[in-house]
C-alpha positions as a Markdown table, in Angstrom:
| # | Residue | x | y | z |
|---|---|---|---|---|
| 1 | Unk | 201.8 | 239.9 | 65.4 |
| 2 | Unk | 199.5 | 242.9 | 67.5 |
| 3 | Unk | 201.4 | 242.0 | 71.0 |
| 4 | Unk | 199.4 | 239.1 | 73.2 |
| 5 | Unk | 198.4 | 238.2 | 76.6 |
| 6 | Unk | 201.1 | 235.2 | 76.4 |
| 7 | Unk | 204.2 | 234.4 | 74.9 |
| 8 | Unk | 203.7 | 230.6 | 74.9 |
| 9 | Unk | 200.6 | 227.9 | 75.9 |
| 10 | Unk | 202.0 | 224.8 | 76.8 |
| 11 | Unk | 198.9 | 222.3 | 76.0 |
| 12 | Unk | 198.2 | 218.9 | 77.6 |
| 13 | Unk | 200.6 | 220.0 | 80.6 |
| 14 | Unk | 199.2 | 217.3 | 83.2 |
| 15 | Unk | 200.1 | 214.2 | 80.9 |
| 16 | Unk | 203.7 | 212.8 | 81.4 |
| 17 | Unk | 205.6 | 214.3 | 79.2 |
| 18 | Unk | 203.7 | 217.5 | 79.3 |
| 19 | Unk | 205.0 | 218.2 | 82.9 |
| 20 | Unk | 208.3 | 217.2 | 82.1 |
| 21 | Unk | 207.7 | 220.2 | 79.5 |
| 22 | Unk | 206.6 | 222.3 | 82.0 |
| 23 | Unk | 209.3 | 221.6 | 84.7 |
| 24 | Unk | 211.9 | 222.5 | 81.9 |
| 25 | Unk | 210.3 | 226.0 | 80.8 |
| 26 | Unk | 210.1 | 226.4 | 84.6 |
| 27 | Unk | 213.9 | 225.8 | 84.8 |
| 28 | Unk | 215.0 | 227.9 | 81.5 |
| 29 | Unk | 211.6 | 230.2 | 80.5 |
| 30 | Unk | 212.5 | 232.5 | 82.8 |
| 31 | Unk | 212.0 | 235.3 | 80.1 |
| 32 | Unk | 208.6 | 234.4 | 78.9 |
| 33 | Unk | 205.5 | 235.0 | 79.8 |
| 34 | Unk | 203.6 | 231.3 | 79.9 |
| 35 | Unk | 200.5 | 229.7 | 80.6 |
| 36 | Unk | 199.6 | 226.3 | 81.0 |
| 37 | Unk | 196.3 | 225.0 | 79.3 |
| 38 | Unk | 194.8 | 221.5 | 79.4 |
| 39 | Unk | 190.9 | 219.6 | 79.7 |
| 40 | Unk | 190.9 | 220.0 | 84.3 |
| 41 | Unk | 192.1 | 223.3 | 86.0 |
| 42 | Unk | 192.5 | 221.2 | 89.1 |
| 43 | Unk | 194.9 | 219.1 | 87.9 |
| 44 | Unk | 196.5 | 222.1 | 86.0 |
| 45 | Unk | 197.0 | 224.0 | 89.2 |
| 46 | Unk | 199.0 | 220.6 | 91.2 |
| 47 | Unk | 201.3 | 220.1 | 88.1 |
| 48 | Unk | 201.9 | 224.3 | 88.7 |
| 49 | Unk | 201.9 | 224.0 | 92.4 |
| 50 | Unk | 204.7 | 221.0 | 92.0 |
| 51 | Unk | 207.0 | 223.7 | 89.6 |
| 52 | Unk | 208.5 | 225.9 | 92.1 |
| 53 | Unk | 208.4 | 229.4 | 92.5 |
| 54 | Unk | 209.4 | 230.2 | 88.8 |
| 55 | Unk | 206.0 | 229.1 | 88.0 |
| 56 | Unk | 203.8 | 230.2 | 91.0 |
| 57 | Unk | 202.2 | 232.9 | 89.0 |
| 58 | Unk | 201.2 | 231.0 | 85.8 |
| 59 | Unk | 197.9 | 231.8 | 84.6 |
| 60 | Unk | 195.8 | 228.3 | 84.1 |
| 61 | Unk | 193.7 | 227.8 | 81.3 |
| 62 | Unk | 191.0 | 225.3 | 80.3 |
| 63 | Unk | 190.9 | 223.8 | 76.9 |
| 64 | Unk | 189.6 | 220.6 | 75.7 |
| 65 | Unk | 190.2 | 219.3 | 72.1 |
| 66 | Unk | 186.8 | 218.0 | 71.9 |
| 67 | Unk | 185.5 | 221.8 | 72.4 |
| 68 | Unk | 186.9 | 223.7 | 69.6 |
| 69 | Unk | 185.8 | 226.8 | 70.8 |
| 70 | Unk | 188.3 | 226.2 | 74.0 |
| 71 | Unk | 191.1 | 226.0 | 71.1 |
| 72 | Unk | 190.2 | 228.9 | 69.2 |
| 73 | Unk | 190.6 | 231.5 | 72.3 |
| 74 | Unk | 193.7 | 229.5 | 73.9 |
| 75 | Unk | 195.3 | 230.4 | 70.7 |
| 76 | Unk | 194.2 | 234.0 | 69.9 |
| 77 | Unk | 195.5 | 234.7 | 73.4 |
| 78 | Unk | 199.2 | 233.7 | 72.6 |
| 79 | Unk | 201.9 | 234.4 | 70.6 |
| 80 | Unk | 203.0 | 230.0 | 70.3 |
| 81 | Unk | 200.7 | 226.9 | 71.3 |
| 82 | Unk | 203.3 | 224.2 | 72.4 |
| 83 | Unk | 201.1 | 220.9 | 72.6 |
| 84 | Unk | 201.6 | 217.1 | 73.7 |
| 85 | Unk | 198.5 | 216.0 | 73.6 |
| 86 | Unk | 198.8 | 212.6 | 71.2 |
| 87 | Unk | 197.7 | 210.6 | 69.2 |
| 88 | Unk | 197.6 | 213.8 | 67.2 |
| 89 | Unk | 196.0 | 212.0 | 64.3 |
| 90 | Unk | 193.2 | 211.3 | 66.9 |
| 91 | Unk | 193.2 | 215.0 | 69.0 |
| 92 | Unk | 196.0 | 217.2 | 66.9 |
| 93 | Unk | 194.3 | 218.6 | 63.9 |
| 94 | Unk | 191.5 | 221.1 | 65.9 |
| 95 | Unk | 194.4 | 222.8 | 67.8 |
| 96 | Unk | 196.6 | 223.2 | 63.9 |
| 97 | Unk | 193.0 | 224.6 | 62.8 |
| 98 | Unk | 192.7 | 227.0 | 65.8 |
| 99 | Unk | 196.8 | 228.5 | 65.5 |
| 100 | Unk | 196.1 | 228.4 | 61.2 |
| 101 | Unk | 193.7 | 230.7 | 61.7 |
| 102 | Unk | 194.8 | 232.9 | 64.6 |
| 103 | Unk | 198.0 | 233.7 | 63.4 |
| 104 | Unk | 199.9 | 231.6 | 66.3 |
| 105 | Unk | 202.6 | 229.9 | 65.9 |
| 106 | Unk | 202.6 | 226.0 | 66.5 |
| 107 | Unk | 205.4 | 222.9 | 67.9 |
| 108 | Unk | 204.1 | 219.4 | 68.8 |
| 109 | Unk | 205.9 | 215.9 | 69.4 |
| 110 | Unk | 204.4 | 213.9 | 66.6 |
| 111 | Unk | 206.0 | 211.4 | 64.4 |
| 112 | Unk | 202.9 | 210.5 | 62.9 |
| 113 | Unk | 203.4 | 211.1 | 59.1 |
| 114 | Unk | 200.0 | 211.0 | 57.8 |
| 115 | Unk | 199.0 | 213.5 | 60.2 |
| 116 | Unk | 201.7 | 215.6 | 59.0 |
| 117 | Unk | 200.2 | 214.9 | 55.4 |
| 118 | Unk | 196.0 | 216.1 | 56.6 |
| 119 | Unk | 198.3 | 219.3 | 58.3 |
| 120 | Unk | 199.8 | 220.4 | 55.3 |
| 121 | Unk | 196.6 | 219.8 | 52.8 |
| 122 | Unk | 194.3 | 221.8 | 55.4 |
| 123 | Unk | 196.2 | 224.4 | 56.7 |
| 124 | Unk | 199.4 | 225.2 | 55.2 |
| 125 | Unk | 197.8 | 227.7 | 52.9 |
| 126 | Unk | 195.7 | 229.3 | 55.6 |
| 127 | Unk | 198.7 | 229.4 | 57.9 |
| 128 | Unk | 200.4 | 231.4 | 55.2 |
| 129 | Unk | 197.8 | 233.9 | 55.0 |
| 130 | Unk | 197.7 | 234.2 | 58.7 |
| 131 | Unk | 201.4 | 234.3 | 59.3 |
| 132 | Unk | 201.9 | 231.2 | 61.6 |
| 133 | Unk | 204.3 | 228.8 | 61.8 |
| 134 | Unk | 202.7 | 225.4 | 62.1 |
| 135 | Unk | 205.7 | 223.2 | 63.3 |
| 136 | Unk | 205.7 | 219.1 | 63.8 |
| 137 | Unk | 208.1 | 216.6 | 65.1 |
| 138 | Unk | 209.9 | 218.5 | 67.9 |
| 139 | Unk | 211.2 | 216.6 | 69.7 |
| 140 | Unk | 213.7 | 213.3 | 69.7 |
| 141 | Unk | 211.1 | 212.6 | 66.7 |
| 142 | Unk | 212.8 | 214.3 | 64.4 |
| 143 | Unk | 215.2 | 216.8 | 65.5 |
| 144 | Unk | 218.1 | 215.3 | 65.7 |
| 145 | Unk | 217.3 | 214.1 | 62.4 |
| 146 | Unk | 216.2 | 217.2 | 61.3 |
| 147 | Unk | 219.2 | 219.7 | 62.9 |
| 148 | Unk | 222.1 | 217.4 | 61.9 |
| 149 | Unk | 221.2 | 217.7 | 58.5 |
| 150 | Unk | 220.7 | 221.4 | 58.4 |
| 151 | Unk | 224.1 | 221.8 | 61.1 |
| 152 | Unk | 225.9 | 220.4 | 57.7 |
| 153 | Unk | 224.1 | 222.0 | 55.3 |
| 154 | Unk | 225.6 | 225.3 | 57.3 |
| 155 | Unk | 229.0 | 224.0 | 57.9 |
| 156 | Unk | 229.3 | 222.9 | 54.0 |
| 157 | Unk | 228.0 | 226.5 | 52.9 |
| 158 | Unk | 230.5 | 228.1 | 55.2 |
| 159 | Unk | 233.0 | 226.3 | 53.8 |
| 160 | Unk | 232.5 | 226.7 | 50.4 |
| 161 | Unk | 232.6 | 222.7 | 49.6 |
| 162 | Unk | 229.3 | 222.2 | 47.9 |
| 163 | Unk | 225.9 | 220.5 | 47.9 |
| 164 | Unk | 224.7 | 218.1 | 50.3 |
| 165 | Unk | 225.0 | 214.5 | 48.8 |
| 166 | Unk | 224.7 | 211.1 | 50.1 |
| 167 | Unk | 223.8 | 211.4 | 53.7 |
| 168 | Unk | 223.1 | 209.1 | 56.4 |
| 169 | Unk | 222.3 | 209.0 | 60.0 |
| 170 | Unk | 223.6 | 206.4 | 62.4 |
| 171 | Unk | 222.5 | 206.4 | 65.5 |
| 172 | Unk | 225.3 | 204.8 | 67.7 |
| 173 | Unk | 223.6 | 205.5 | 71.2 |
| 174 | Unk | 220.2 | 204.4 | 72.5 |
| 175 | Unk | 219.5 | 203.9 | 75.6 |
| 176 | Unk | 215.7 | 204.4 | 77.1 |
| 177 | Unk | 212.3 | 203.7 | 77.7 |
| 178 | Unk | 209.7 | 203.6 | 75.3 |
| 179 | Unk | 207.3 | 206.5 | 75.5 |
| 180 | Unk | 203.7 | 205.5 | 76.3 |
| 181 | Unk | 203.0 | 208.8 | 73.7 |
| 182 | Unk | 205.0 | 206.9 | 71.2 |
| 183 | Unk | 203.1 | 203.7 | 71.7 |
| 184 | Unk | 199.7 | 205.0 | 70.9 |
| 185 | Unk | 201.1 | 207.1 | 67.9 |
| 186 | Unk | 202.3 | 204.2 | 66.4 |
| 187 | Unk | 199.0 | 202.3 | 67.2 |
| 188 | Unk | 197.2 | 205.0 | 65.9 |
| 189 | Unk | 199.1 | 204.9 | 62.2 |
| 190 | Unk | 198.6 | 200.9 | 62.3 |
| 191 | Unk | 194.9 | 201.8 | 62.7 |
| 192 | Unk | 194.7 | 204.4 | 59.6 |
| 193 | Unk | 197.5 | 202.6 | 57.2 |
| 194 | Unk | 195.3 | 198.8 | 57.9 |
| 195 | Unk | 191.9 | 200.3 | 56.7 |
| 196 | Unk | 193.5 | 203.3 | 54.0 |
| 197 | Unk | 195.4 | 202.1 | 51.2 |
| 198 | Unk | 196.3 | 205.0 | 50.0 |
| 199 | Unk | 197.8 | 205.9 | 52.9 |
| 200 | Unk | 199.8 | 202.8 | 52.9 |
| 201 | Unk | 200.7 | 203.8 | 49.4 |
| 202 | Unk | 201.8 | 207.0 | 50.4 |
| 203 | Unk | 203.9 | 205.7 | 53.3 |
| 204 | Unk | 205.7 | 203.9 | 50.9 |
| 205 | Unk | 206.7 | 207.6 | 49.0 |
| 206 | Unk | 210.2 | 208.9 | 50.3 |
| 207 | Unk | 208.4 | 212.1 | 49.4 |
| 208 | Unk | 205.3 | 212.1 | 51.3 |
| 209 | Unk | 205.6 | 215.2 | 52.7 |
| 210 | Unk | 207.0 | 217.1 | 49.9 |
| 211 | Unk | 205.2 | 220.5 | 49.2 |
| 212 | Unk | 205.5 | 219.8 | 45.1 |
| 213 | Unk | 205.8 | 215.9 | 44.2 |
| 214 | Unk | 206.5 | 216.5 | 41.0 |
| 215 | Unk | 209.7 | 218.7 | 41.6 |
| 216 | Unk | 212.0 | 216.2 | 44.0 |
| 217 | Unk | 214.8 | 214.3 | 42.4 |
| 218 | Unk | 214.4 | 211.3 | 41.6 |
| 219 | Unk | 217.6 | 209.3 | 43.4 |
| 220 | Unk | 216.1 | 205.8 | 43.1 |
| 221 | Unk | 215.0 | 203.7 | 46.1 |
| 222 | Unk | 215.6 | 205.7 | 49.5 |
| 223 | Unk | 214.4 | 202.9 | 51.5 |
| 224 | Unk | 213.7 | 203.0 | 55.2 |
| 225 | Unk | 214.3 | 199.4 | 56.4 |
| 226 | Unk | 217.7 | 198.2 | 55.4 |
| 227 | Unk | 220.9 | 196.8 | 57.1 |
| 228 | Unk | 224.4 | 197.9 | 56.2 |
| 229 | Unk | 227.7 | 197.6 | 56.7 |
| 230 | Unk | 229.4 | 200.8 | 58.6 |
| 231 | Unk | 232.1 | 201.2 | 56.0 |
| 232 | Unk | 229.9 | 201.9 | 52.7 |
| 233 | Unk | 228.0 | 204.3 | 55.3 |
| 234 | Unk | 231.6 | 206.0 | 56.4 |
| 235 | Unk | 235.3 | 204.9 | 56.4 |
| 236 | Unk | 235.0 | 205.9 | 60.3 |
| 237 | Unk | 232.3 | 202.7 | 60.6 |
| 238 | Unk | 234.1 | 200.0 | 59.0 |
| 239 | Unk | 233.3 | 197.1 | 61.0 |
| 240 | Unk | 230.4 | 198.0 | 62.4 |
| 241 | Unk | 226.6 | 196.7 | 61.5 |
| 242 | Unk | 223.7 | 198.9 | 61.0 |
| 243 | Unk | 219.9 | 198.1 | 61.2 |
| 244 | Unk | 216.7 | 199.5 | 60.7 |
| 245 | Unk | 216.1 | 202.5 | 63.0 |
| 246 | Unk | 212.4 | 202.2 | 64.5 |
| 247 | Unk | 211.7 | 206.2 | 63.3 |
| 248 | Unk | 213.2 | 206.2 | 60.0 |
| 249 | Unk | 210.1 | 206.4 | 58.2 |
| 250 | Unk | 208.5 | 209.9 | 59.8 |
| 251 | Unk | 212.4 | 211.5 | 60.7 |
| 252 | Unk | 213.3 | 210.7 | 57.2 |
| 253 | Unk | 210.3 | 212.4 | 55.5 |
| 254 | Unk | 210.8 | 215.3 | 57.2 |
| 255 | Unk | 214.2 | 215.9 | 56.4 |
| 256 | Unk | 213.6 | 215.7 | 52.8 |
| 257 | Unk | 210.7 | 218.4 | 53.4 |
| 258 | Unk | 213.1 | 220.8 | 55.3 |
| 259 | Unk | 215.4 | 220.3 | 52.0 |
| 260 | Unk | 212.4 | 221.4 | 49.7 |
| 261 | Unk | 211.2 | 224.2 | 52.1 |
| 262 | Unk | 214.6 | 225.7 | 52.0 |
| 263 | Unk | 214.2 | 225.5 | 48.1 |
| 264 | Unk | 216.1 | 223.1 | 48.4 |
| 265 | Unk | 219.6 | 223.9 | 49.8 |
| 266 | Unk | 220.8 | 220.8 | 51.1 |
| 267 | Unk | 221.0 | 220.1 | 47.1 |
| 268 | Unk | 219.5 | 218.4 | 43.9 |
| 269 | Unk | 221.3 | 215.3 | 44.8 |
| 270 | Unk | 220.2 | 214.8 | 48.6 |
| 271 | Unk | 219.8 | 211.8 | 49.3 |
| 272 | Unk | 218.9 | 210.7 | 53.3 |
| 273 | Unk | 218.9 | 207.6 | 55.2 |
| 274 | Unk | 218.6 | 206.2 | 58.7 |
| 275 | Unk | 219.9 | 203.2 | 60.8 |
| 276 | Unk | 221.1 | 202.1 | 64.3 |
| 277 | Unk | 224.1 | 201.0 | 64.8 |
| 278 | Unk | 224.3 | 197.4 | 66.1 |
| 279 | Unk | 228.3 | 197.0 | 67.2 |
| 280 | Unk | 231.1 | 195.0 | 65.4 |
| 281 | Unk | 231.0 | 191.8 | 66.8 |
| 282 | Unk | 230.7 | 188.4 | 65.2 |
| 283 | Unk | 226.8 | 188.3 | 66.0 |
| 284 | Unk | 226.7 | 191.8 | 64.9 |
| 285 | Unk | 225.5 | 190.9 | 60.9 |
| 286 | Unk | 222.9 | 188.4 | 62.4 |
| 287 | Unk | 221.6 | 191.3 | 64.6 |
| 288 | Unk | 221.2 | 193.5 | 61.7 |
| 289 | Unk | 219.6 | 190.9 | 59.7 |
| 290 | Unk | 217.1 | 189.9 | 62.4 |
| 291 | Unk | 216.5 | 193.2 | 63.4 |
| 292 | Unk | 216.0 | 194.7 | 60.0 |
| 293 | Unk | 213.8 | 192.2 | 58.7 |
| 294 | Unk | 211.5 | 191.7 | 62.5 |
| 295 | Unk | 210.9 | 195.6 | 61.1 |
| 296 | Unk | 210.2 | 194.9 | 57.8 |
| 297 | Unk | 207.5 | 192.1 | 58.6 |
| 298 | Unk | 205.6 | 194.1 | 61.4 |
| 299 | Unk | 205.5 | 197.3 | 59.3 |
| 300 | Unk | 204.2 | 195.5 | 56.5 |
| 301 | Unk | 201.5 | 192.7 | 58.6 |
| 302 | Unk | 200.8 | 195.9 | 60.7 |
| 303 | Unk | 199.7 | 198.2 | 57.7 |
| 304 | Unk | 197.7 | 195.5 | 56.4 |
| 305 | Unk | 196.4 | 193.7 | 58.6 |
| 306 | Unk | 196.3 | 195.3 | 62.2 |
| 307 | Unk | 192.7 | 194.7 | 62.8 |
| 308 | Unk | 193.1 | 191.2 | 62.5 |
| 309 | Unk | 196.3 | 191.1 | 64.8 |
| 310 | Unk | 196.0 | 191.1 | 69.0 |
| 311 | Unk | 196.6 | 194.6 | 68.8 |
| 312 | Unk | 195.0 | 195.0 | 72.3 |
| 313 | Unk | 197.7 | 192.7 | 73.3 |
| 314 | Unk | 200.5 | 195.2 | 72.7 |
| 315 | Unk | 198.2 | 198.0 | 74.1 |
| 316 | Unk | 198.2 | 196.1 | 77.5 |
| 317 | Unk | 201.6 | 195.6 | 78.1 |
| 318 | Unk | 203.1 | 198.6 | 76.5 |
| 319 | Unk | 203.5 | 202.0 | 78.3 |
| 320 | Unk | 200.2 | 203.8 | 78.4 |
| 321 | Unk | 199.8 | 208.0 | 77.0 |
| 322 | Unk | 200.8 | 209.9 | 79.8 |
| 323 | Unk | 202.8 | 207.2 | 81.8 |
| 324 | Unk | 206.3 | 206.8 | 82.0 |
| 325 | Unk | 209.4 | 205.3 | 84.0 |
| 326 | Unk | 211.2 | 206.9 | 87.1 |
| 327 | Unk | 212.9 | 210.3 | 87.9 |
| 328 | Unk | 216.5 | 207.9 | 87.8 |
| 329 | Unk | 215.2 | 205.4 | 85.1 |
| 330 | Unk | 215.0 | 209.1 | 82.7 |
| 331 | Unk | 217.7 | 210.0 | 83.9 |
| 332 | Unk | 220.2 | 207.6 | 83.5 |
| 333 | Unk | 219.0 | 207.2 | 79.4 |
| 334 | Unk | 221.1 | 209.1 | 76.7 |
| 335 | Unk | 221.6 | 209.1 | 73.2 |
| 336 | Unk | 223.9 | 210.3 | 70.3 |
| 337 | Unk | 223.7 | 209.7 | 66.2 |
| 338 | Unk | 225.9 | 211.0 | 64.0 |
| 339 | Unk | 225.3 | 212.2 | 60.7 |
| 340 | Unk | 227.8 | 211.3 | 58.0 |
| 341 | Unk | 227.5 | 213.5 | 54.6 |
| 342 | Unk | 229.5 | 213.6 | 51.1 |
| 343 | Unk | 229.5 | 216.9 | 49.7 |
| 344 | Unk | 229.4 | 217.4 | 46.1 |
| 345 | Unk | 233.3 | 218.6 | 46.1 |
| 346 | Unk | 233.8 | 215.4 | 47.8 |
| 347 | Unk | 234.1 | 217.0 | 51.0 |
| 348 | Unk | 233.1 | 214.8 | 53.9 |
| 349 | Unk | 231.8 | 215.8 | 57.3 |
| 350 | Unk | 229.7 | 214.2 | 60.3 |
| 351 | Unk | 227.7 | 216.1 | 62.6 |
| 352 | Unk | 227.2 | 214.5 | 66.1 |
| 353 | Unk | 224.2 | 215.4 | 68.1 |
| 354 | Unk | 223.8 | 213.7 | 72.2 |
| 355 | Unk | 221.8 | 214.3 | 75.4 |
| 356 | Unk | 222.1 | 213.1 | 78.4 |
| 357 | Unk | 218.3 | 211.8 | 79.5 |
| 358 | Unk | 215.7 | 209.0 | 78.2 |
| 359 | Unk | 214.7 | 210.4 | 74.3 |
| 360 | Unk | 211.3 | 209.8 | 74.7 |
| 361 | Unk | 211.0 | 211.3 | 77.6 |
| 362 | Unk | 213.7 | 213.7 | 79.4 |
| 363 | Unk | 215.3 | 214.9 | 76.6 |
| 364 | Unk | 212.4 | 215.3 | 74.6 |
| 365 | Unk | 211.0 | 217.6 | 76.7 |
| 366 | Unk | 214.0 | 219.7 | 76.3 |
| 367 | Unk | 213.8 | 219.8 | 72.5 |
| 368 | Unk | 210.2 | 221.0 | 72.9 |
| 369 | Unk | 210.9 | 223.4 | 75.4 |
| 370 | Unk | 213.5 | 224.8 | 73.4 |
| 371 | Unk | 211.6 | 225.1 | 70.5 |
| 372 | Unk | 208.9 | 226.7 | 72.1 |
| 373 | Unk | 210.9 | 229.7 | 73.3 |
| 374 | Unk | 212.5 | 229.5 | 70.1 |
| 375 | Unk | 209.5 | 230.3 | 68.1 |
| 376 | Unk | 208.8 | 232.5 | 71.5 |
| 377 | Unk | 211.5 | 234.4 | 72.0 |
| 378 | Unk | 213.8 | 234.5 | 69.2 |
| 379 | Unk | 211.3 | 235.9 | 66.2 |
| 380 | Unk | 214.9 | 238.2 | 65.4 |
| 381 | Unk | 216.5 | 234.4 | 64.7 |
| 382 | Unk | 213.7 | 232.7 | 62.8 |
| 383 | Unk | 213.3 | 232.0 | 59.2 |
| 384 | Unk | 211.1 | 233.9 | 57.1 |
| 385 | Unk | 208.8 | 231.1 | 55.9 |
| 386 | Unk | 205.1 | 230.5 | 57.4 |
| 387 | Unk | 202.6 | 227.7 | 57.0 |
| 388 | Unk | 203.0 | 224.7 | 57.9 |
| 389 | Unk | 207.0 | 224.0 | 58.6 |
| 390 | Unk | 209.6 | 221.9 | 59.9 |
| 391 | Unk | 212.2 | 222.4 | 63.1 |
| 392 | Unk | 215.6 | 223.2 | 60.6 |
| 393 | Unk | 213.1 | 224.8 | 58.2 |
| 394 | Unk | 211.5 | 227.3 | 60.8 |
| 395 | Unk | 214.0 | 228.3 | 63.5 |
| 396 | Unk | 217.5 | 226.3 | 62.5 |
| 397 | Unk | 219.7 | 229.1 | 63.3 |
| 398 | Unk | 217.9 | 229.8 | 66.3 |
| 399 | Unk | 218.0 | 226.3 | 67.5 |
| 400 | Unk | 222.0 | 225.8 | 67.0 |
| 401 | Unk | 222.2 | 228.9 | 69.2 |
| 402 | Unk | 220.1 | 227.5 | 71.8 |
| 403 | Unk | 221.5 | 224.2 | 72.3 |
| 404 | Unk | 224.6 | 224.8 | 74.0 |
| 405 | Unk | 222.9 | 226.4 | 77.5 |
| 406 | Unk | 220.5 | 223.5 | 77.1 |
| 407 | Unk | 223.3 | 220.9 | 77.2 |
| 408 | Unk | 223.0 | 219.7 | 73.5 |
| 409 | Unk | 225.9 | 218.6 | 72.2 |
| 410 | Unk | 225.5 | 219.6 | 68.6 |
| 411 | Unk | 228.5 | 219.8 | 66.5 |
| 412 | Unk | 230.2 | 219.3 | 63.1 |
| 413 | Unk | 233.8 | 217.5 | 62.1 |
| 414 | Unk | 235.4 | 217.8 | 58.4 |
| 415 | Unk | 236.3 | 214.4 | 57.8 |
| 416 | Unk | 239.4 | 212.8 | 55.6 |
| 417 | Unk | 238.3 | 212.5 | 52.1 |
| 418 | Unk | 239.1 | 208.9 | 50.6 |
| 419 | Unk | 238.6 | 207.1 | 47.0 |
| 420 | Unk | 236.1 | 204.6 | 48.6 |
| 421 | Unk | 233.1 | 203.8 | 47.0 |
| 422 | Unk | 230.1 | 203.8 | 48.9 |
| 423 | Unk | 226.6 | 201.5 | 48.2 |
| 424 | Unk | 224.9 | 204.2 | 46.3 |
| 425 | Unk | 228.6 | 203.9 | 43.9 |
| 426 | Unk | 229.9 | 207.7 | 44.9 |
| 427 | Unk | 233.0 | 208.4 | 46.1 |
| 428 | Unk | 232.9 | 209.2 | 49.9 |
């Protein structure tokens, strides 16, 4: 890439989450040269003004989704387009067009898989051609997900022990608002799965955003909404409950896609999961039940029939895009999931990934910010693929470097090995 006025664009930088973007690239993007773009220069220049001197001289730009033209020179003018302007299945796919066919590299915050799914048939194969790096889901939705995985994929290879097997994701600390972002992400897929049924169908594919269908495994049922015990997940959980996790769906599909984009070097016989943890006590099984199955109902009477339901009813008293709780409300949220894997030499690790900081919110903007000056800063440390891409698939390494100074805790532990049988009847 010919060298550009900016290194990164952060886009949408006046809603809620975008300023808590911005205040973190203030904090930690010292290095880079950075703009910030967005639909009203006014309210541009207060969110700058409100950043401190790090970001006094930050050049404001005006873009507005509905303008493509606005798009197209925001992104020939920089080297990455960070964005958090959602739903992207309503606003995203004009700002993928503009990066596809500048050459400039791409991160956003969506978990909305279908609009993963329009990305990848549009503008993968332009993005290739051009060189950029079209990257989804960066923050809470899905790297930890995502990273995990590939943190064990690494620690396996080091080690010599083999494939990736059975692998599952627990997430054992949750504790946060729900992001307004996230709402109307979620409404939006209700909208486009209750009047498509082909996307409902392909929501229903563990391989929905494979690259080539027709070359993943075929491991059986991979399902998203389930309830477990702990023990046939790990010998460390025995006792515990798991439940359906709320993301599984989008983090889960994108895992599986890093796995394919890296030609698949997780392994053959990867197969992924995700659930919450729900505690070991004697209500613990009924929790899981209840929990698992409130999921499966909604998903399903949601996907079908969502314009019959009160939708606007959950639209008035959930969060609205580009609201959010309290300075001390984000701050006193965390979170940490481990990732439990069986190798194919029966090897057994977990990786454990925490933040301090709401996940929707505080330490979401952290994973974006860090994946913006990733993608910015650290081209040495990036893979080699282009098009449209996924966090482990498109800066992994570069990522595990960066987490420690951004107070990640990302790290991996061989486990004991042990005869046990697990659900999917392998030894774990």
């Amino acid at each position: 890439m010919t060298q550009r006025e900016f290194d990164l664009v952060l886009y949408g930088a006046t809603g809620f989450a975008g300023k808590l973007t911005a205040e973190y690239l203030a904090r930690s993007g010292a290095q880079a040269r950075i703009a910030l773009a967005g639909r009203s220069e006014e309210r541009l220049r207060a969110v700058r003004d409100s950043l401190g001197a790090g970001a006094r001289d930050w050049p404001l730009l005006t873009a507005d989704a509905s303008v493509p033209a606005t798009l197209d020179a925001m992104a020939a003018r920089t080297q990455v387009v960070v964005t958090a302007v959602g739903p992207y299945t309503k606003y995203g796919l004009p700002l993928v067009a503009a990066c596809a066919e500048a050459g400039t590299d791409y991160a956003d915050l969506t978990g909305e898989t279908m609009f993963i799914r329009e990305s990848i048939d549009q503008f993968h194969k332009q993005a290739l051609d051009t060189g950029a790096r079209i990257v989804h889901s960066c923050g809470f939705d899905s790297v930890p997900s995502d990273l995990t995985t590939y943190a064990l994929y690494r620690r396996a290879a080091a080690d010599g022990a083999g494939h990736l097997g059975d692998t599952d994701l627990v997430v054992r600390t949750l504790a946060g608002g729900v992001s307004g972002g996230t709402v109307a992400s979620t409404m939006e897929f209700m909208r486009t799965s209750s009047r498509d049924p082909h996307a409902r169908q392909l929501m229903n594919d563990p391989y929905t955003l494979s690259p080539d269908r027709a070359a993943e495994p075929e491991l059986g049922g991979q399902p998203d909404i389930r309830w477990r015990r702990g023990g046939e997940i790990a010998p460390e959980l025995a006792g515990y409950w798991t439940g359906a996790f709320a993301m599984a769906g989008p983090n889960t599909r994108i895992v599986r896609r890093s796995n394919a984009l890296l030609d698949y070097a997780y392994g053959r016989r990867f197969a992924y999961s995700e659930q919450m943890s729900l505690g070991r006590s004697l209500a613990a099984p009924l929790a899981a039940a209840v929990v698992t199955g409130s999921s499966a109902v909604a998903l399903g009477l949601g996907g079908r029939y969502f314009d019959r339901l009160p939708a606007t009813l959950v639209e008035r008293v959930a969060p609205k895009p580009g609201t959010g709780p309290s300075e001390q409300t984000r701050m006193r949220g965390r979170y940490r999931v481990e990732t439990y894997t069986t190798t194919s030499s029966g090897a057994r690790y977990v990786a454990s990934m925490a933040q301090q900081g709401d996940p929707g919110y505080q330490a979401t903007a952290v994973l974006l910010g860090e994946c913006g000056l990733a993608l910015a800063l650290d081209r040495d440390k990036l893979s080699d693929l282009r098009g449209v891409l996924t966090p482990a698939a498109a800066m992994g390494d570069a990522l595990l470097a960066r987490f420690p100074a951004a107070d990640v805790q990302l790290e991996t532990t061989a486990l004991r090995r042990t005869e046990m049988i697990g659900a999917r009847g392998t030894p774990v």
